[in-house]
N, C-alpha and C positions, 0 to 999 in steps of 0.2 A: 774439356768438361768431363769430370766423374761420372759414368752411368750407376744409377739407383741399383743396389743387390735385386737379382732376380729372386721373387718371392718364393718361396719352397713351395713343389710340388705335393700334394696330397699323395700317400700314398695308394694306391688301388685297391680295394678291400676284396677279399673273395666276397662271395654274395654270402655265408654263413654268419660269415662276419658282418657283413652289412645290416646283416638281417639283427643282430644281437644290438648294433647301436642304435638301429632307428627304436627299437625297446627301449634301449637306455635313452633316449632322447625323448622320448614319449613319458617315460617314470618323473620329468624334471618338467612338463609342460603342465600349466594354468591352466584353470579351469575356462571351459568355454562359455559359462555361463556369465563370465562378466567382460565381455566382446562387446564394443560397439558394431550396430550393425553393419557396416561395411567390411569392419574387420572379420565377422561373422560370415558374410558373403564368400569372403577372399579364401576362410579356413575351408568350406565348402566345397569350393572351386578347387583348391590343392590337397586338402582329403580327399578326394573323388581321384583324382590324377596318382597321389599317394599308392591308394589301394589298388590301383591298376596293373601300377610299377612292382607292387609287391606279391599281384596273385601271375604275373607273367614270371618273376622270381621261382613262384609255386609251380607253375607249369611245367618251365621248365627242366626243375628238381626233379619231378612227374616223370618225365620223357628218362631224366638219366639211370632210376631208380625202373623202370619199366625195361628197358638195354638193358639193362642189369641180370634181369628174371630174379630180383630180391624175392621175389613171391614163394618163387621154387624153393630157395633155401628157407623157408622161414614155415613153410608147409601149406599157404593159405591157396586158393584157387586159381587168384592171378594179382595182377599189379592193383586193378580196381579192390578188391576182397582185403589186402593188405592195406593201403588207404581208409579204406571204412573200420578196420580193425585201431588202425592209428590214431582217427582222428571222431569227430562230429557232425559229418556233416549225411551219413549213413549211406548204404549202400548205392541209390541212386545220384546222387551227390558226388561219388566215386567215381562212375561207372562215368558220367559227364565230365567230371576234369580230367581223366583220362583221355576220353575220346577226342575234344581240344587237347591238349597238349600233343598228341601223336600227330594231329593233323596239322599242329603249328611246327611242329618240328620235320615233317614228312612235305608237304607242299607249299607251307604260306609263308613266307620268310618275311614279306612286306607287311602281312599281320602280327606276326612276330615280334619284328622292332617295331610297329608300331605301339604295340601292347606294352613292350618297355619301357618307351620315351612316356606311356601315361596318355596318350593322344588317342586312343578308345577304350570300351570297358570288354569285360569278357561274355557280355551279351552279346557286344558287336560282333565279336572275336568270332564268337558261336555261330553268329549269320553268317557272317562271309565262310567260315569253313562248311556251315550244309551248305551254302549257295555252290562252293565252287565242288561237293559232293555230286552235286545233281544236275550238273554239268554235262552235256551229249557228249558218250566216247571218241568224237568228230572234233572237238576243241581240242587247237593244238595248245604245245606247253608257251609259247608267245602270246597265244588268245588269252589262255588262262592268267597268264602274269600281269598283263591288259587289264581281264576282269577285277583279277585281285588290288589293282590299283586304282582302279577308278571305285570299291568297294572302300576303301579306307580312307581315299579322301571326303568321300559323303559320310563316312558314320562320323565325321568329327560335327557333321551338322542335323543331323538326323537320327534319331531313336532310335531302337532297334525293331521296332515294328516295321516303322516305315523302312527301314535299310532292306527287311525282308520283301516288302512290297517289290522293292524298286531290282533287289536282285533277282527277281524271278525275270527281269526285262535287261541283265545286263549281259546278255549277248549281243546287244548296242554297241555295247565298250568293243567290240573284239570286230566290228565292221558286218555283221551278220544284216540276210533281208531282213524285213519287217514280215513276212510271211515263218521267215526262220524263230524270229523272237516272241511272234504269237503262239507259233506249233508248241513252243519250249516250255513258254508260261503255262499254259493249258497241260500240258504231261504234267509238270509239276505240282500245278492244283488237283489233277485228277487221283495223281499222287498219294497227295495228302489228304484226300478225301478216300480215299479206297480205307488208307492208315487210320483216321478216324472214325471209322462203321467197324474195325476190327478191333480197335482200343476201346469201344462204346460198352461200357457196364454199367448196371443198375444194382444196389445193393439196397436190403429194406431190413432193419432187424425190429420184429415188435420189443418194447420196454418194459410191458406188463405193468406200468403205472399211469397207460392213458396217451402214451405216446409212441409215435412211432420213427425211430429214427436212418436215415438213406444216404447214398453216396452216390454220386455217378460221374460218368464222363461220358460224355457226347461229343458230335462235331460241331464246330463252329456255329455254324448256319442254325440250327438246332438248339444250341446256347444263346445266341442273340435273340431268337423268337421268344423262349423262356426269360431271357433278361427286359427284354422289352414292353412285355406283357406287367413283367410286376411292378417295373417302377413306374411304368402308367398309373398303375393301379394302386402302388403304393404314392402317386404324386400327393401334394396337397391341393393339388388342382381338382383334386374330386370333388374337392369341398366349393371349389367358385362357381359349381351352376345355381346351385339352392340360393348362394349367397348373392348371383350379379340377379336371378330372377325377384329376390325380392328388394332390391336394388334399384331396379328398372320399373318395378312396381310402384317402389315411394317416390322417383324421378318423375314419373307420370302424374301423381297426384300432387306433388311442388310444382308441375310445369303449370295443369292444370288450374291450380290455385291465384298461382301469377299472372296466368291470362286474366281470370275474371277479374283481379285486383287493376289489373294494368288499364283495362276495357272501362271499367267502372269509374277509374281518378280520370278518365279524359275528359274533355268539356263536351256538354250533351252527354254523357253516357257513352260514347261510339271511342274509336281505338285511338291510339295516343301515337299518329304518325310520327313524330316529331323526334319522340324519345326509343331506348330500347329495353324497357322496363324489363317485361317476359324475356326477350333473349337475354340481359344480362342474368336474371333467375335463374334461366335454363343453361347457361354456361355452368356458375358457380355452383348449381343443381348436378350438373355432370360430373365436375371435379369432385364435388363431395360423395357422388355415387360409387366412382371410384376407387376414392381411398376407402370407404367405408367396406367396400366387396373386399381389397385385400387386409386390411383389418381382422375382419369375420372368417376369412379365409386362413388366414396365418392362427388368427385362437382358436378357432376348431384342430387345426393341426396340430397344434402344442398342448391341446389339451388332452390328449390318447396319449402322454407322455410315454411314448413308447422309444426304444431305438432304432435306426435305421434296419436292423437285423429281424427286429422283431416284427415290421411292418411290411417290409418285403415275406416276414414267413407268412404273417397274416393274410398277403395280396396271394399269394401262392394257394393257402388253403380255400381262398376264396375261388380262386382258379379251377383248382381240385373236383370241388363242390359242382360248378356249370359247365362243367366240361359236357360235351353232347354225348348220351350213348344209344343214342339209333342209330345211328350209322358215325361208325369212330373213325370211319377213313375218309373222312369229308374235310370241310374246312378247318384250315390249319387255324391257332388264336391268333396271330396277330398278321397286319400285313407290314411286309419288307420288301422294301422295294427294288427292284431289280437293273438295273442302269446297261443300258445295250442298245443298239441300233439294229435296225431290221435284217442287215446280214447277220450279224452276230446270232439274230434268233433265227434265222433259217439255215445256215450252212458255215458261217464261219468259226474258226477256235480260237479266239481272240478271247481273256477272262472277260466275267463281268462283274462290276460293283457290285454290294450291296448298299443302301444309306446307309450302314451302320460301320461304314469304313473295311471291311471286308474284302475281299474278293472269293467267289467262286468257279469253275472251270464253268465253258460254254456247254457240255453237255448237261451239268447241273441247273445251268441258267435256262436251256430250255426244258426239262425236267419242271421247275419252279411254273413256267409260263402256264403249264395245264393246270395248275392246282388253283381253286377258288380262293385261298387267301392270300397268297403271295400276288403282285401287283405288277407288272411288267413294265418300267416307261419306255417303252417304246421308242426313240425320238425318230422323227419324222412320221410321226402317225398321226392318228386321229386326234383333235386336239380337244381340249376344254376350254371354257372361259373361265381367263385368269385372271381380267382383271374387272373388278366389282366398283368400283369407284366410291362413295359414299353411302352404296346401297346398304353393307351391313359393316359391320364392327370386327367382325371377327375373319381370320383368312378361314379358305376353303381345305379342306382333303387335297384335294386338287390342286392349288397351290402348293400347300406343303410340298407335294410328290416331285410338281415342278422344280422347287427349290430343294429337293435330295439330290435331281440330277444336275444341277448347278454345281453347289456345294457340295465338299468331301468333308469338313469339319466346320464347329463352330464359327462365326465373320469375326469375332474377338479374337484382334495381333494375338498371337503367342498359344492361341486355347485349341489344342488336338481334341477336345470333344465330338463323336461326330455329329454326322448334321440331325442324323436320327434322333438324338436326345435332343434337340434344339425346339426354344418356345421361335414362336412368330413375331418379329416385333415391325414396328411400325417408324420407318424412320422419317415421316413429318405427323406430330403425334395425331392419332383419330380424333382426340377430342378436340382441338384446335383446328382443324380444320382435313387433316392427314386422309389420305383418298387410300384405301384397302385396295391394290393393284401389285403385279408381282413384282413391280419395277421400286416401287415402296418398300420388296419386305423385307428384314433381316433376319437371319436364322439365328439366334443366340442363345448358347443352353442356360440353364437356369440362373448358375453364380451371373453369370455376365448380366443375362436380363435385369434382373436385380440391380445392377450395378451402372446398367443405362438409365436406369429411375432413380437412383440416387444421391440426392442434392450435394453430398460430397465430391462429386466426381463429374467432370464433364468429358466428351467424345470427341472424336472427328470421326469423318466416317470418308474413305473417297472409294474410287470405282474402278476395279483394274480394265484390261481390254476384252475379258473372257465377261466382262458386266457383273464381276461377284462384287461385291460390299468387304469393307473391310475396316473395322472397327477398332480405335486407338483412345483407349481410355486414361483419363490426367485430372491426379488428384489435385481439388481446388486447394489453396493456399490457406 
């Protein structure tokens, strides 16, 4: 039998070249606007991998033109100065593709080709080279290759936030104690917190037309207190006390109403056993209280037709305005919660959470504990009553706080929101019968809450072993 001709080999393209046909193949591609969505999805998925393949191309270049000292000859300062002269992406911009590409070419060869093959992005790329920066002079070159392997197979399933999280812990990967991997995390948060109080500027320039306009950078900790404060303030939740209290008022005077009606149609005048005239009232009295509170609540919100920009500056000035000035070194504005167990607060350097998905070092954590608005949970302290049963409607302080140290992000599959932004939801509903207890409550931030209420969409909800919720939402047909 005749064997089929072996089909021609492509020939290998330098990467110059490569780089000119994916242009030419790009100049001859359709528009994406007329995609079906899957095919949509799909261009997503290998654009994203595309561009990954093509800025590790770039790095590359980076590294060989760097070897070079092109800078020298051409007169500019250095390899980053010549970059920013080249291109658009301006001096800081440089100054970072540079510093990646030296350290893919210098120690990470396993980020390296992975950055090739398209299997991370150059955020990731960027984590694992600080991670394996700040690395104790004590890691040998085997630990490190360890680390660097087991950092590349998690960024193909994890963000770059979380991969940063998780690296600060991965002297794991390389067999280290658990006393080693605390001491490690903690230098590195204390680290990056020294670097952030010396990066902190405040800029103000007046505009002489009524306005004043500012800049700044703060640390972390100091950013989320200010972030949390305003989208409080900017919620539309501001609007649902006014609206559930006169809600609850016209509820009162329908239930009211129904009793005497209900009292009055019984035979003799006396209560009508039999039937459940007043409770059915009082049911469909509830549900209309309900809808009617978010109703009132969503048109007061949309009627300040403002932007999100604009309501957050508005929460801010409002900020501004009540801030205390008898004594300015008092309570902080908002509380954050602090997630730690009682060695952590007395002698260990183990990080601590924040709700807001954070970490800060343990000497920060106990630093925070003194201060009247930050919130310490404690675990294994003194406790609260958590759970209220039918007593009220709404969860507690106290709850919540419970439920920050549960949860690290939103119970909705898929949603990294943290728990801090999270409403309270009720997973057997209140008004049906649903008991306000902490074993009831779901953390879900806003889009999601929304989305548990409506009719388009139904949930499941199961229970891992740590007892968190966890929510799977499935559009009805």
């Amino acid at each position: 039998m005749a064997l089929a001709p072996a089909l021609p080999v492509a020939p290998v393209l330098g990467a110059d070249a490569a780089v000119r046909e994916v242009h030419a193949v790009l100049d001859r591609a359709g528009s994406a606007g007329d995609l079906g969505v899957a095919d949509a999805a799909s261009v997503i998925r290998d654009a994203e991998r595309a561009v990954a393949r093509l800025q590790a191309l770039k790095l590359a270049a980076i590294a060989v033109v760097d070897r070079a000292r092109v800078a020298d000859r051409t007169g500019h300062t250095g390899t980053a100065a010549w970059l920013a002269h080249r291109g658009t992406g301006g001096g800081a911009g440089a100054a970072r593709d540079l510093e990646l590409a030296t350290a893919l070419e210098a120690e990470l060869p396993a980020t390296k080709d992975a950055l090739a093959r398209g299997d991370l992005t150059t955020q990731h790329a960027t984590v694992i080279a600080r991670t394996a920066e700040q690395l104790p002079p004590c890691i040998t070159a085997s630990e490190r290759a360890r680390i660097e392997a087991s950092m590349v197979a998690k960024a193909a399933h994890v963000d770059p936030g979380r991969l940063a999280r998780e690296g600060r812990r991965e002297l794991e990967a390389a067999g280290r104690t658990q006393a080693e991997v605390d001491a490690h995390e903690d230098g590195v948060l204390r680290a990056q917190e020294k670097a952030a109080m010396r990066a902190t500027r405040l800029v103000m320039s007046d505009n002489h037309d009524g306005t004043v306009t500012g800049h700044f950078t703060v640390p972390v900790l100091a950013g989320t207190i200010l972030r949390k404060v305003v989208q409080q303030m900017a919620s539309p939740r501001r609007f649902a006390q006014k609206a559930a209290k006169d809600a609850k008022a016209e509820l009162a005077a329908t239930t009211a109403a129904a009793t005497t009606i209900d009292a009055t149609a019984a035979p003799g005048g006396g209560r009508d056993r039999g039937g459940g005239g007043a409770n059915e009232v009082t049911a469909a009295a509830a549900t209309a209280q309900r809808e009617a509170v978010q109703r009132e609540v969503w048109a007061a919100f949309r009627a300040e037709d403002l932007t999100w920009e604009q309501k957050y500056g508005q929460a801010f000035v409002e900020l501004l305005e009540h801030l205390p000035t008898d004594h300015l070194s008092g309570k902080v504005a908002a509380t954050i919660v602090v997630k730690l167990d009682h060695d952590q607060l007395t002698h260990d350097v183990r990080a601590a959470g924040l709700d807001t998905g954070h970490d800060i070092s343990a000497s920060a954590a106990r630093r925070l504990a003194c201060g009247a608005g930050i919130l310490p949970a404690v675990l294994n302290g003194q406790s609260q009553v958590l759970d209220l049963g039918r007593a009220t409607r709404f969860f507690t302080e106290a709850q919540r706080v419970a439920t920050a140290v549960t949860y690290d992000t939103c119970a909705a599959e898929g949603c990294d929101r943290p728990s801090a932004w999270a409403e309270l939801h009720h997973e057997d509903p209140w008004a049906l019968g649903g008991d306000t207890n902490l074993d009831k409550l779901i953390p879900l931030c806003g889009s999601d809450h929304t989305r548990a209420h409506d009719p388009n969409y139904s949930h499941t909800i199961t229970t891992d072993t740590q007892g968190r919720k966890h929510v799977t939402f499935h559009r009805r047909p």
